[in-house]
C-alpha positions in Angstrom: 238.8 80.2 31.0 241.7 82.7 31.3 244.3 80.0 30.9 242.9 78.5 27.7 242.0 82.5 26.1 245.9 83.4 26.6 246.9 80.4 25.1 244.5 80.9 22.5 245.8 84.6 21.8 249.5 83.0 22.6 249.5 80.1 20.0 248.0 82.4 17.5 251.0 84.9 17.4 253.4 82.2 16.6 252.9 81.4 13.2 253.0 85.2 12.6 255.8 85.6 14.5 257.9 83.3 13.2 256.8 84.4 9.3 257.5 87.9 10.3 261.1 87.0 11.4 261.2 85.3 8.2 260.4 87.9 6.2 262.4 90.4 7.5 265.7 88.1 7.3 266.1 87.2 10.4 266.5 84.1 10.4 270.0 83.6 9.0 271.4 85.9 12.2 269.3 84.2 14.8 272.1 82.1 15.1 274.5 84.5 15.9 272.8 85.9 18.9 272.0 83.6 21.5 272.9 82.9 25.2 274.3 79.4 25.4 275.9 79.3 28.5 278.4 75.9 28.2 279.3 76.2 31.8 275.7 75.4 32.6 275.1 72.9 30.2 278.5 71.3 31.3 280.3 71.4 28.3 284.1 70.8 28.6 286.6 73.3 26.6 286.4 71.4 24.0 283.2 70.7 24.0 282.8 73.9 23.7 284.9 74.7 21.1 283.1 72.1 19.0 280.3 74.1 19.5 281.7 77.3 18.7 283.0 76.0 15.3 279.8 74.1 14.1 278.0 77.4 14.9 280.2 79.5 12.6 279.9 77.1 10.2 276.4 76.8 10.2 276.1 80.7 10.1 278.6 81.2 7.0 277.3 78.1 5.0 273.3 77.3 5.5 271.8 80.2 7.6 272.2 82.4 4.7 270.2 79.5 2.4 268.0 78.3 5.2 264.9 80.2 4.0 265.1 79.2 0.1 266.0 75.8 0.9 262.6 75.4 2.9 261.2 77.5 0.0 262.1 75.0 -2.7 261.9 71.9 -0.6 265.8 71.6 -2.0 268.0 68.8 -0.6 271.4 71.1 -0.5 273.8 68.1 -1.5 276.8 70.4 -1.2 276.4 70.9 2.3 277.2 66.9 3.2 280.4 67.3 1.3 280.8 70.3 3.7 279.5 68.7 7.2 281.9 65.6 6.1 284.9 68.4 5.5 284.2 69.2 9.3 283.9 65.7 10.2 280.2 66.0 10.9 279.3 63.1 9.2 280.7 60.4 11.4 280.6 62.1 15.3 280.5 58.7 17.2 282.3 56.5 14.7 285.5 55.3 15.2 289.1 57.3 13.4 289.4 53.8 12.5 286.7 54.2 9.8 286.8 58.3 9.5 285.3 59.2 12.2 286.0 61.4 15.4 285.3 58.8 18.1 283.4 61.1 19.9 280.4 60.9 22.3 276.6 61.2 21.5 276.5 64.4 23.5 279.1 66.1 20.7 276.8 64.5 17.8 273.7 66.5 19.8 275.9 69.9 20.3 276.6 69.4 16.1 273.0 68.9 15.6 271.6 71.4 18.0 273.9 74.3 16.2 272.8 73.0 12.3 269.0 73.0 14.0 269.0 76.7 14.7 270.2 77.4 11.7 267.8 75.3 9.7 265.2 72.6 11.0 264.7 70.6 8.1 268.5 70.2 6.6 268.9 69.1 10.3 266.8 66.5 10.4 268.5 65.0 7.5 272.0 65.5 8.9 270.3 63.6 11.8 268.6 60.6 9.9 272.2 60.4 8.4 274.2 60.5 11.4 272.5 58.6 13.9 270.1 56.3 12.3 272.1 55.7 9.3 276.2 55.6 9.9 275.7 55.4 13.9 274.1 52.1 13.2 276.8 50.6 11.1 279.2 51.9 13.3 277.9 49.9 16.0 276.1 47.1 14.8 277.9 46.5 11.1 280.2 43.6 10.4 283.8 44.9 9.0 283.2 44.6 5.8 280.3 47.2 6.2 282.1 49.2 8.1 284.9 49.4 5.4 282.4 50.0 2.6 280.5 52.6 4.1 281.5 54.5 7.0 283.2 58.1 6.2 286.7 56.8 5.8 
């Protein structure tokens, strides 16, 4: 009876929580403040770095918007002309076809960063880059590859 009355009282601050933050403008510097340790997550220098970039990005570019984005239910188009600028858009695909030929851990660093900053742009960014040009990365013919890959 304890247990479930503090997770009653627990799960009903949330919401509240959460809007508060909202309200007060939080969110677009919750991104700024956190305590990532890469040495414990076992991130090389590079790695890293990655990290470190996408996050400044994310904190310049959508943080800011985050909040009237989810407000509008807006699909920010400008910012996949932006995540491709960074080379966001094709993490695990090949330089052969645009990409950066890197690993699934850097495509989950990129989309843990864009998720603090904003949940729902991220799960686009993810539909795109993983279920989308992941796919024909690895399972397209050439031609497919050619036609639609970032190059």
């Amino acid at each position: 009876m304890l247990v479930k009355s503090f997770l009653q009282r627990a799960t009903t601050r949330l919401p509240s929580l959460a809007a508060t933050a909202r309200m007060n403008g939080l969110r677009a510097t919750a991104v700024r403040y956190n305590s990532y340790n890469a040495y414990v997550a076992g991130l090389t220098d590079e790695q890293n770095e990655f990290r470190l970039a996408v996050q400044r990005f994310v904190n310049e570019e959508l943080a800011p918007r985050a909040q009237d984005i989810d407000r509008e239910n807006a699909f920010p188009m400008d910012m996949w002309k932006k995540f491709g600028d960074m080379g966001l858009l094709g993490i695990t695909v090949s330089p052969e076809y645009g990409g950066l030929g890197l690993g699934y851990l850097d495509h989950t660093i990129a989309m843990e960063e864009i998720s603090r900053a904003s949940g729902s742009v991220a799960l686009s960014y993810g539909a795109h880059s993983n279920l989308c040009v992941n796919q024909i990365s690895r399972n397209g013919n050439d031609a497919q590859k050619k036609k639609y890959l970032p190059k």
